[in-house]
C-alpha positions in Angstrom: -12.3 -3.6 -16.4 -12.0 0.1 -17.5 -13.6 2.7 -15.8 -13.2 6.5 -14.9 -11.1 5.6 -12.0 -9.7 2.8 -13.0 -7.7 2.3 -16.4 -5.3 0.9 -18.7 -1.7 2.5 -19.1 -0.2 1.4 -22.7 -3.2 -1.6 -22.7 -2.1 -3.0 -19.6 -5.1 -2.7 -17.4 -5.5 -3.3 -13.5 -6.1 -6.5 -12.2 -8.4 -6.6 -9.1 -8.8 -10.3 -7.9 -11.9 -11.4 -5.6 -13.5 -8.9 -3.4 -11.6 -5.7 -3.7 -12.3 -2.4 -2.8 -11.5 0.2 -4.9 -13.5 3.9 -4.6 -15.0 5.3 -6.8 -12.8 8.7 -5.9 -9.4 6.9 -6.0 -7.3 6.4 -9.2 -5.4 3.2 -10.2 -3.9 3.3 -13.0 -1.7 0.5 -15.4 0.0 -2.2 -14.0 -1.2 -2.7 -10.7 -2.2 -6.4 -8.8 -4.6 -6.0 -6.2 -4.9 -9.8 -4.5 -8.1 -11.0 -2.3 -9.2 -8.9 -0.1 -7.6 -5.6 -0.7 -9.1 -2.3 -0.7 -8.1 1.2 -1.7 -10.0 4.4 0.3 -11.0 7.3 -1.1 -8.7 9.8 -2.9 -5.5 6.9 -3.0 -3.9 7.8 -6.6 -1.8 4.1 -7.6 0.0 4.9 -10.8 1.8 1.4 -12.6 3.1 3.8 -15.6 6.6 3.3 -15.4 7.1 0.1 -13.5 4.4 -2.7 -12.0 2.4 -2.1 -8.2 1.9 -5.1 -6.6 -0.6 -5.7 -3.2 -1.0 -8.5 -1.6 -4.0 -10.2 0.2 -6.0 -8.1 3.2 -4.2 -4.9 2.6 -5.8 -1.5 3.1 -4.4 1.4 1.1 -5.9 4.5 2.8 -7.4 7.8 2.3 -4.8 10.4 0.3 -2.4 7.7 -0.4 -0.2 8.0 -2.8 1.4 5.0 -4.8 4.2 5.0 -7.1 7.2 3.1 -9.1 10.4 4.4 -10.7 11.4 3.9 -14.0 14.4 1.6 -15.3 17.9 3.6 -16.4 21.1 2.9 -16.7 21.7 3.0 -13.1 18.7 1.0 -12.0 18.0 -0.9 -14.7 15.2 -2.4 -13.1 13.9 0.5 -11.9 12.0 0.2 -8.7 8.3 -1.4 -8.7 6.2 -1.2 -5.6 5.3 -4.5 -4.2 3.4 -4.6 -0.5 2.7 -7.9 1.2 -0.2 -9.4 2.8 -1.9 -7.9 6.0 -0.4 -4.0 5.8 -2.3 -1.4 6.1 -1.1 2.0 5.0 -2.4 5.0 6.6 -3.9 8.4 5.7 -1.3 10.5 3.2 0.9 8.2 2.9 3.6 8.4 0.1 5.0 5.0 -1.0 7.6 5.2 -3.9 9.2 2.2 -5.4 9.8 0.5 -2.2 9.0 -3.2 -1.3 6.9 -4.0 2.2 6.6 -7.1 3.5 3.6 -8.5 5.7 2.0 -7.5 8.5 3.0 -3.9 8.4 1.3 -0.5 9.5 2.8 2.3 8.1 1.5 5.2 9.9 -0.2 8.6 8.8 1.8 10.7 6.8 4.8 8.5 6.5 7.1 8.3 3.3 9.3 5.3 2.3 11.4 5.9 -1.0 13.4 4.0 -3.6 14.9 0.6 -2.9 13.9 1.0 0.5 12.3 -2.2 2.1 10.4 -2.9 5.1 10.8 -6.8 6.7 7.7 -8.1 8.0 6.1 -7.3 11.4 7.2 -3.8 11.4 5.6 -0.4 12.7 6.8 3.1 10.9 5.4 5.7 13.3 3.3 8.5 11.7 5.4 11.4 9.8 8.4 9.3 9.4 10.8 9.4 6.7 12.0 6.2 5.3 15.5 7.6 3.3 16.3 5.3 -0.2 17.3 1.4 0.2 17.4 1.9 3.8 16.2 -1.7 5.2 13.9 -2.0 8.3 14.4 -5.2 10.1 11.3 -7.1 10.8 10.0 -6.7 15.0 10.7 -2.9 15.5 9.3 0.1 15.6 10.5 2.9 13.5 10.2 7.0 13.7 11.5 10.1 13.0 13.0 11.8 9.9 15.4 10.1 8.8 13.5 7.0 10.3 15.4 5.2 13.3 14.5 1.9 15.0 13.1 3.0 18.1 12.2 -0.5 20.2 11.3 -4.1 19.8 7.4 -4.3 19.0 5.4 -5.6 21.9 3.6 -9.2 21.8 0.2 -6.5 21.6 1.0 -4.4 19.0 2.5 -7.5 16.8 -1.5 -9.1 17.1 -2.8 -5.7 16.2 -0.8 -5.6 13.3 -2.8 -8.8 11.8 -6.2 -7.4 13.1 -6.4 -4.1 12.0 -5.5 -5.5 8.4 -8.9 -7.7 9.4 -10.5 -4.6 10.7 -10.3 -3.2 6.8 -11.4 -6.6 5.2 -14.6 -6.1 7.5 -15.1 -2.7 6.7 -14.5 -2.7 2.7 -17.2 -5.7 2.8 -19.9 -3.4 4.2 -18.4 -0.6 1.9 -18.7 -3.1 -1.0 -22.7 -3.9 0.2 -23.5 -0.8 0.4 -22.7 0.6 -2.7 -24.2 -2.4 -4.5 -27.4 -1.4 -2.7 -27.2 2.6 -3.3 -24.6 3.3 -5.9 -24.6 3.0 -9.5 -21.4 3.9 -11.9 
């Protein structure tokens, strides 16, 4: 599928699989792997130039987003792809740069993980936080601050929310993805 918003890098296109959400304001671009479920909010810019993006099923990529990979060298000669798990949602202006996430995650507002850093699953980073490169967040806490510190275990609440405000976005990118197939055309 090429359109405007999203397109092919070097003939390797997108791939969306079954019921994704993807703006018509956002830009994804090359190789990218969007899994059931996912959706990507308005103004999110996912470039998979250099390296691949990979998001798994029931994430939720939102509003000013930014997504990105590092190229391979001779020092990384892998570079650094982007791969998020299943059930994370990402909030608003968030700056995700070759860095692998697991599942159930919420990264909050603002918030910037870098190269080689990964996130276990069941993990919240706090809004503004600054995850430094290959720094490695162990799965159950809460993280903030810049640099990012582990701040407490998560409680037995906040590790169910994690799983239903990924659910929250599946419900809302279906009524996003009705309503547009009533009002909007391309």
């Amino acid at each position: 599928m090429t359109t405007y918003n999203i397109r092919s890098y070097r003939n390797i296109s997108p791939q969306l699989a079954n019921n994704v959400y993807v703006d018509p304001t956002s830009t994804i671009i090359g190789d990218i792997n969007l899994a059931d479920d996912t959706s990507i909010w308005p103004m999110v810019v996912a470039r998979g130039d250099v390296n691949f993006i990979t998001i798994g099923k029931r994430s939720n990529i939102q509003d000013g987003s930014v997504l990105h990979v590092s190229r391979k060298s001779t020092a990384y000669p892998a570079g650094f792809a982007l791969t998020i798990g299943e059930d994370v949602t990402v909030g608003h202006k968030v700056m995700l740069h070759g860095c692998t996430l697991g599942d159930r995650i919420l990264v909050g507002m603002g918030a910037i993980i870098m190269d080689g850093a990964i996130v276990q699953n069941d993990v919240i980073i706090g809004a503004g936080s600054l995850v430094p490169p290959n720094k490695v967040l162990e799965s159950g806490y809460l993280y903030v601050g810049n640099p990012v510190k582990q701040s407490r275990l998560l409680k037995d609440s906040e590790l169910a929310f994690l799983k239903q405000t990924a659910a929250n976005y599946v419900l809302l990118k279906n009524e996003y993805i009705e309503e547009q197939s009533k009002n909007y055309t391309y």
